[in-house]
Every structure is written in C-alpha cells, then in structure tokens.
N, C-alpha and C positions, 0 to 999 in steps of 0.2 A: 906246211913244212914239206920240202921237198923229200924224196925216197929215191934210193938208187936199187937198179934190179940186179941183181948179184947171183951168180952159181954158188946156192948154200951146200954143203952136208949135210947129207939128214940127221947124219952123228951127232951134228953140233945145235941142233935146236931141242929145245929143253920142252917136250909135248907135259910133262908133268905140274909145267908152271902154268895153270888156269886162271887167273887171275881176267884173262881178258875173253873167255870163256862164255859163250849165251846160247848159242844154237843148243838145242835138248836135243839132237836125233842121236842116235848110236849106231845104227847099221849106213853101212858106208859101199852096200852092192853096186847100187845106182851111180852113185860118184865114179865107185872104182871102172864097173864097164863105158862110163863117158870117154875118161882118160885113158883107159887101155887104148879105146876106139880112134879119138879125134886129139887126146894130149889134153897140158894142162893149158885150159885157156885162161883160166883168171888167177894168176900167180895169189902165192898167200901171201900177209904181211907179217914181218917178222920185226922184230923190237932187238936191236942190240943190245946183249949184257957179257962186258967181260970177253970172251973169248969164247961164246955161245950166242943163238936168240931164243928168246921167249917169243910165242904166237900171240901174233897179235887178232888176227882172222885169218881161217881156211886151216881149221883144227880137221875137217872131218876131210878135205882134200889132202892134207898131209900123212893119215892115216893109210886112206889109201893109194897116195905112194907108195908109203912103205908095206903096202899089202902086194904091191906090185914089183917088188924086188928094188927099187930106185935107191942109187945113194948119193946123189945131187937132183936139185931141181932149181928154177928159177924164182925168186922169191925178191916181193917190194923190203924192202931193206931201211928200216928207221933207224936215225942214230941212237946213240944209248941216253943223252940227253933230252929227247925225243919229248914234248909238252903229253903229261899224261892226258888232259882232257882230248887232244888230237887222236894219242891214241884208242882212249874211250871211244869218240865218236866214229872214228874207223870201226870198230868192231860193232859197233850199233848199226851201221849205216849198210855195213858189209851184210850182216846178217837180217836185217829187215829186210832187204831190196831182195832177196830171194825170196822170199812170204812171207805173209803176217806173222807175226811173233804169237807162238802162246803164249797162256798168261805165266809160268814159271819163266819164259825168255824174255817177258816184257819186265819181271821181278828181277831177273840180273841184270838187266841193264838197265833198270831205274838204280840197282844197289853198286852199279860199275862208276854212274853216274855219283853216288853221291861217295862213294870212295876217293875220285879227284878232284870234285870242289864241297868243300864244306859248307858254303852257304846255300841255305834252302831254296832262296829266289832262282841263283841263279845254277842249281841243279832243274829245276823246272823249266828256265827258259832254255837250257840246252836240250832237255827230254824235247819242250816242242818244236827245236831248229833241226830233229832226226823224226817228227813226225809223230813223236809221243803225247798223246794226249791228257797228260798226269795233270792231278789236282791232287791237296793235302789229304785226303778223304780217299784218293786211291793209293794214293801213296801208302799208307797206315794199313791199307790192305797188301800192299805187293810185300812188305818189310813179315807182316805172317805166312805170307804164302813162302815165302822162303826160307822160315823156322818150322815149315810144314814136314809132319815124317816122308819118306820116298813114295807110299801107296796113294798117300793125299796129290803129290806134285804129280805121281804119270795119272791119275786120273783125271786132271786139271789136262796135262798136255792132250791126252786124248778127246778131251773136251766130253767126257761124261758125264764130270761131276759138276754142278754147279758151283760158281765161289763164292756167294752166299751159305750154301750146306758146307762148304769146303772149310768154311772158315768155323762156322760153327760144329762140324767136328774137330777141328783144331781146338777149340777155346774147351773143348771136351778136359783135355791131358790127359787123355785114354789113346797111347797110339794103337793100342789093341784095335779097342771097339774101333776105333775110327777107321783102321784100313779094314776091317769086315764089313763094315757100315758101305764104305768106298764100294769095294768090291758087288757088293749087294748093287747099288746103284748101278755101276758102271755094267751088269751083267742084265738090269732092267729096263736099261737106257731112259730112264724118265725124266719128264719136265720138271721145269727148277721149282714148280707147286706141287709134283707129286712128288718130288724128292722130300720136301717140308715139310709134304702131309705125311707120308711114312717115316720121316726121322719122331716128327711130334706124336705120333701113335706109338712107336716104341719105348720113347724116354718114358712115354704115361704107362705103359704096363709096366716098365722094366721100375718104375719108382713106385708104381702100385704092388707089384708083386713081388719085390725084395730082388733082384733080377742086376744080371750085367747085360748088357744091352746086348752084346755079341751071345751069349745064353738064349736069346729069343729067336735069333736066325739062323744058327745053328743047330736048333733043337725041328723035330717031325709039326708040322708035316711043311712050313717053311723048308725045312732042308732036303726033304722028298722032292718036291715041286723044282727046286731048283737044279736037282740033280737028274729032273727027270727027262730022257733025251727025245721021247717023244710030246712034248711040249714045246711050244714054238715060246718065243720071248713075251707075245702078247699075252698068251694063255696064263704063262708065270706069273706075269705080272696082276695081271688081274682075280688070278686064286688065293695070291699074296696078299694083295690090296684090303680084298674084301677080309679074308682070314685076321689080320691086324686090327683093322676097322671093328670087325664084331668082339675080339678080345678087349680091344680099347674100350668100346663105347656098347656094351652086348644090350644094354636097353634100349639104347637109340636103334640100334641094328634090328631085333629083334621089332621093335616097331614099324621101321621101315619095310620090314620081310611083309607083317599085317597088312601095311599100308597096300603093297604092290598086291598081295594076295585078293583084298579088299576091292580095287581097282578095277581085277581083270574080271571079279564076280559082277560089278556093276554092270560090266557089257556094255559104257557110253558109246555113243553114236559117232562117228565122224564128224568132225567139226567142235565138238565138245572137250572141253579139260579141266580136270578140278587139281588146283594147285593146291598143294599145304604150303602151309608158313615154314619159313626159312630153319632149319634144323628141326620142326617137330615144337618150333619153342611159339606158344601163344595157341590161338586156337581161331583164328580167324582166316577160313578157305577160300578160297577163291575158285568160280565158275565162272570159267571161259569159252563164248559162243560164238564161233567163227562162219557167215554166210555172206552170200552174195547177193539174194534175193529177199523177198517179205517171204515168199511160203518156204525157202530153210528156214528162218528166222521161225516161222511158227510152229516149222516141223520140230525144230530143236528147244522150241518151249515145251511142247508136248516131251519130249523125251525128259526136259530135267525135271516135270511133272513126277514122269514115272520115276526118275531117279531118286527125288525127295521124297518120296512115298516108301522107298525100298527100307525093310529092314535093314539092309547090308549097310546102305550108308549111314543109319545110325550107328552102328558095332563098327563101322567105321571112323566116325568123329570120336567114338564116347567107348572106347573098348572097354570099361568097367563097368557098361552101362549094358551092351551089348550081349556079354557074357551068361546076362541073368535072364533073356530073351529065351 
C-alpha cells in the first residue's frame, strides 16, 4: 500500500497510542544527537486516525524531535483504512532491520502479529516473511514473556537472565521473589546451568527450612558478599555458589571438603588421577594413568603401589572406616 510523505504536527500524532509499539529502548541520546547533527533521515510511519496519527514506527525518533523543540516533521503517511497486517509488518520490519530484536521485542511483535490475523497458520507464516523464526513451542513462550512482571522483561532485554529461568520464575506467581531472584542473577551474570543450579539450591532450602525464597538472599552473609565493593563479580559469585551448595547439600558438601582434603594428603604424582563417581553416589573409583613411555608407565605403577598402601586412601574411600585408624 502506497504512503504519502506529509509535513505532520507533532501536536497531532497521538505518541500515547502503542499499540504498534516493539522497540524496548527508552533513552533517546543517540537518536537525538544523530538528528540534531545530520536531520531526520528515515521519516517515521504514521497511521491516519480521524484528524490525528497513531505511530506506526520511529516512536523513539519522534521523541526526540520533540526533545529538540520541532513542531512539524516529515512523516510516511498511511491512510486510515490502511490493511492492519501492512501495518504490523511495517513496524516489525522497521524495527528488526535496526538490530536483532530481544526476546520481550520478539514477544510484541509475535503478539502485534497475532492481534491482525487470528489464524494461527498464517500469524506464523507472516512472523517468518519478517524473519521470525516462531514455531508453537516458542510461541507459548513469548505469550508468558509478555504476562512477565517489569524486573523479569528488563532482565530478558539485557539478556542476563536466561528464558528458561525466566519463565520458571514466572510460573513462581511470586513477583516478589522473582524480581530478587532476577536481580541476584543479572548482578552474577551466570550461565543458563548456573542460573538452574542456584534457583534449584534455593527452592531446596527455602522448602526445607520453611523459607521465602527472597528470605535467603536477602539474609548475611549472601547479602554481605553482594554488597561487598571490594569483591569483583567472579569472587561473588563463587562465595555464593559454594555457600548455597553447602546449605543445600551440607553432607555431600562436607564430603566433598574430605575428599579434596584427602587428595592433596595423597601427594599423587603427575600423570595420575583418581576420579570418584558422579555425585559421591556408588563407590566405584577410578585411576587414571597418563604416559608416554614403558618407564612412566612403571614409574606410575610404582607410585599407585604406594598410593594403595597409604592409610589416607583408605579413610579416604571408607571415612567410617578410617576414623577408627
């Protein structure tokens, strides 16, 4: 559908009508010194209604116009009868080609999409004629990302929070805990396994120990560590980590301290490693002898000689055993 480019008023476009709305930025610096500098080079599209427009795309170029004093600009111009899905696809096409969409602007414009066509098929074939790659399965995710409280979506745009955890703090209905939860993460930057491993470590004490989940990270020395300015993000993270892990799991933990303790008593040779079984769970270890030649090969027999001889690695297999040594 053709668009005529018209000297609007800025008076007369209605910024409050979002409806056609996806870009998530709010600061509008960069735009504004563009146009101060070199003007507006990509007119916005405007939707006739009535004796106004609605924005169709260039919400945050129109902003700062009028951050710049303007009271006319040049603007593409739709009629009022104007095919919603056209101008859906304008405002997808307008705001993707600037950069990839986060996932809350990939969620309004799957939800712009299915606002002007009601069949399912072909809101999908249009998402992928703009480059969206949607299937039902993501779909069912964008439609909670967008019933997500404010703390859940900027942590998504800033891409901290994983949408896996995202969503499973959502299905919480705790917007409480959840935007502490957010915050926690997005201040530890971790991967979408350590985010999983320290949500799953908290629900377990917070359901062990009669707890709200925001009660745990809020509470010393979790809230020391975090508040503390000579800690770099790694150091946090990892005081956290392990602090959670031992509350969680204090006998596996506690084990695990033995084990390492146990280890460094052994004093094995280069080339040598004795693995436990996967979580502590079973009792069958493994020694691993790494050489290049027959005499390391015999040198490191001779060593797991003396290693299997040692007390230590008994009270290390058999700490109940070892105790009584």
């Amino acid at each position: 559908m053709d668009c005529n480019i018209e000297s609007v008023s800025l008076s007369h476009i209605d910024e409050d009508d979002q409806r056609f709305r996806i870009n998530t930025l709010a600061a509008i610096d960069d735009i504004r010194d563009s146009i101060q500098k070199i003007g507006l080079i990509n007119a916005p599209t405007l939707l006739s209604r009535n004796n106004d427009f609605v924005v169709v795309s260039g919400f945050r170029r129109l902003a700062a116009c009028r951050s710049l004093g303007w009271d006319k600009l040049a603007a593409r111009c739709l009629p009022a009868h104007a095919d919603p899905v056209h101008c859906a696809l304008i405002a997808i096409t307008d705001n993707f080609s600037q950069r990839p969409p986060n996932l809350v602007e990939t969620a309004r414009a799957w939800w712009l999409l299915n606002h002007v066509a009601s069949d399912p098929g072909v809101v999908i074939s249009l998402a992928h004629s703009v480059g969206m790659p949607i299937n039902n399965e993501l779909a069912a995710k964008l439609q909670q990302v967008l019933q997500m409280a404010a703390p859940l979506q900027q942590a998504l745009i800033g891409g901290h929070l994983a949408l896996p955890i995202a969503l499973r703090l959502h299905a919480m209905g705790d917007d409480i805990a959840a935007g502490e939860l957010s915050a926690l993460f997005q201040e530890l930057q971790l991967s979408l396994n350590r985010q999983r491993e320290l949500l799953e470590w908290i629900q377990g004490i917070a359901g062990r120990e009669g707890l709200k989940l925001q009660e745990i990270i809020a509470a010393d020395p979790v809230a020391h560590w975090r508040l503390d300015p000579q800690m770099d993000r790694g150091q946090k993270a990892q005081l956290i980590r392990h602090y959670l892990k031992k509350r969680r799991y204090p006998e596996i933990t506690a084990f695990e301290e033995r084990y390492r303790e146990g280890l460094k008593a052994l004093n094995m040779a280069e080339g040598m490693q004795l693995v436990a079984p996967q979580h502590f769970e079973g009792r069958q270890y493994t020694l691993q002898l790494v050489f290049k030649s027959v005499k390391e090969l015999q040198r490191l027999c001779r060593e797991a000689d003396r290693v299997a001889a040692s007390p230590t690695l008994l009270k290390l297999l058999n700490p109940e055993v070892g105790d009584q040594l």
